[in-house]
C-alpha positions in Angstrom: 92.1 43.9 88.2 89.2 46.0 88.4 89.2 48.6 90.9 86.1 48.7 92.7 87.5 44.6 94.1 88.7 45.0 97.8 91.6 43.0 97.3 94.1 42.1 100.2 97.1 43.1 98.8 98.0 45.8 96.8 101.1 46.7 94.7 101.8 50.4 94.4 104.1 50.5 91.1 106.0 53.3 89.4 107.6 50.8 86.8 104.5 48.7 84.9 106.6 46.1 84.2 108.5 45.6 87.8 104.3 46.1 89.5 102.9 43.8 87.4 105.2 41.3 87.4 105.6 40.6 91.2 101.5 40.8 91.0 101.5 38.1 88.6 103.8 36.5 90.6 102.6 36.7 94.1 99.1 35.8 93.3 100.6 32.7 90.9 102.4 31.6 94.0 100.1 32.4 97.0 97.0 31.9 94.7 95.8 35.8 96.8 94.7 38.1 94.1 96.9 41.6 93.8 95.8 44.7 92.9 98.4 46.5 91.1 97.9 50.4 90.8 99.9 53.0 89.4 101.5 55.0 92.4 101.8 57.8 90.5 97.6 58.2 90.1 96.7 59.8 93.5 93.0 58.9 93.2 93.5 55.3 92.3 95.9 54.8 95.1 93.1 56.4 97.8 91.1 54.2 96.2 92.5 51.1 96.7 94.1 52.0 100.4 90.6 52.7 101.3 90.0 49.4 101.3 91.9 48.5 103.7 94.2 45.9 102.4 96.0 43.5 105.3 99.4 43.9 102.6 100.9 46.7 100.5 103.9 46.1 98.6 105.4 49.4 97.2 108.0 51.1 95.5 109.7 53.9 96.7 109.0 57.2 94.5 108.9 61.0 95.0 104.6 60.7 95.0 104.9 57.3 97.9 105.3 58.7 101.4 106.0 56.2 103.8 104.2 58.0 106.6 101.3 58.5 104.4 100.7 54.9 103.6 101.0 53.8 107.6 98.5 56.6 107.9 96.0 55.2 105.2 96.7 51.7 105.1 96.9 51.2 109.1 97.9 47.7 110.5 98.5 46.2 107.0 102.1 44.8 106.5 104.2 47.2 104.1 107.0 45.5 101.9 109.2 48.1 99.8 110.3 46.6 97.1 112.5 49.6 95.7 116.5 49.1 94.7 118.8 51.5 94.3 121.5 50.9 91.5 124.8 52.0 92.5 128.2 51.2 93.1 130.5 51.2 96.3 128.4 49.9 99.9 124.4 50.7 100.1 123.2 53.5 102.2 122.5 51.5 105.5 118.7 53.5 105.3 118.2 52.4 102.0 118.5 48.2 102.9 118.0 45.4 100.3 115.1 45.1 98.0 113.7 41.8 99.3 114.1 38.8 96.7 110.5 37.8 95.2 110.4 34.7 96.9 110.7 36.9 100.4 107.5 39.0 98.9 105.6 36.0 98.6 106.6 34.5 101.8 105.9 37.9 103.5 102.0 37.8 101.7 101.3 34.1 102.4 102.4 34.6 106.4 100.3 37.7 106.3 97.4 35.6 107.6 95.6 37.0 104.0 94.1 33.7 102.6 93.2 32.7 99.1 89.6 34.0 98.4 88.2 30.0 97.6 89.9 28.7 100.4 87.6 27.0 103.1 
């Protein structure tokens, strides 16, 4: 999606193919367009946080800070969608990737509303 769109959600992916295709997802099932961006470009990030979207669904990497998106995305509802693999019990910090299904139901509760709704 282009990126000068303000778009209420946006997806902050280090894996294309896991970013776009929760995107594609979402926005099929909540009909709210997502702006998926690379988190590993800085600039297009700042870019799209500047915006001010209500939603940001992310995945954990060494260039996301979690205190730095509450600090530029302020208010908007953060999902992490990041999963470790690894065997024996999960690091309590790290908690479940939510399910896809919970991402949407997260973005359609957000109060963000399809773009042609009346």
């Amino acid at each position: 999606m282009p990126g000068d769109q303000n778009h209420p959600v946006v997806l902050l992916y280090v894996h294309p193919i896991l970013g776009e295709g929760i995107a594609a997802y979402v926005t099929a099932e909540t009909g709210v367009p997502v702006q998926a961006v690379s988190a590993l470009d800085h600039a297009a990030v700042s870019t799209a946080l500047s915006a001010r979207p209500r939603v940001v669904i992310f995945e954990r990497a060494a260039g996301v800070d979690l205190a730095d998106l509450t600090y530029q995305a302020p208010g908007a509802l953060l999902i992490d969608v990041s999963a470790a693999v690894m065997s024996g019990t999960p690091i309590p910090e790290q908690g479940q990737a939510p399910a896809v299904e919970s991402i949407v139901h997260a973005v359609a509760g957000s109060g963000v509303a399809h773009p042609h709704a009346s």
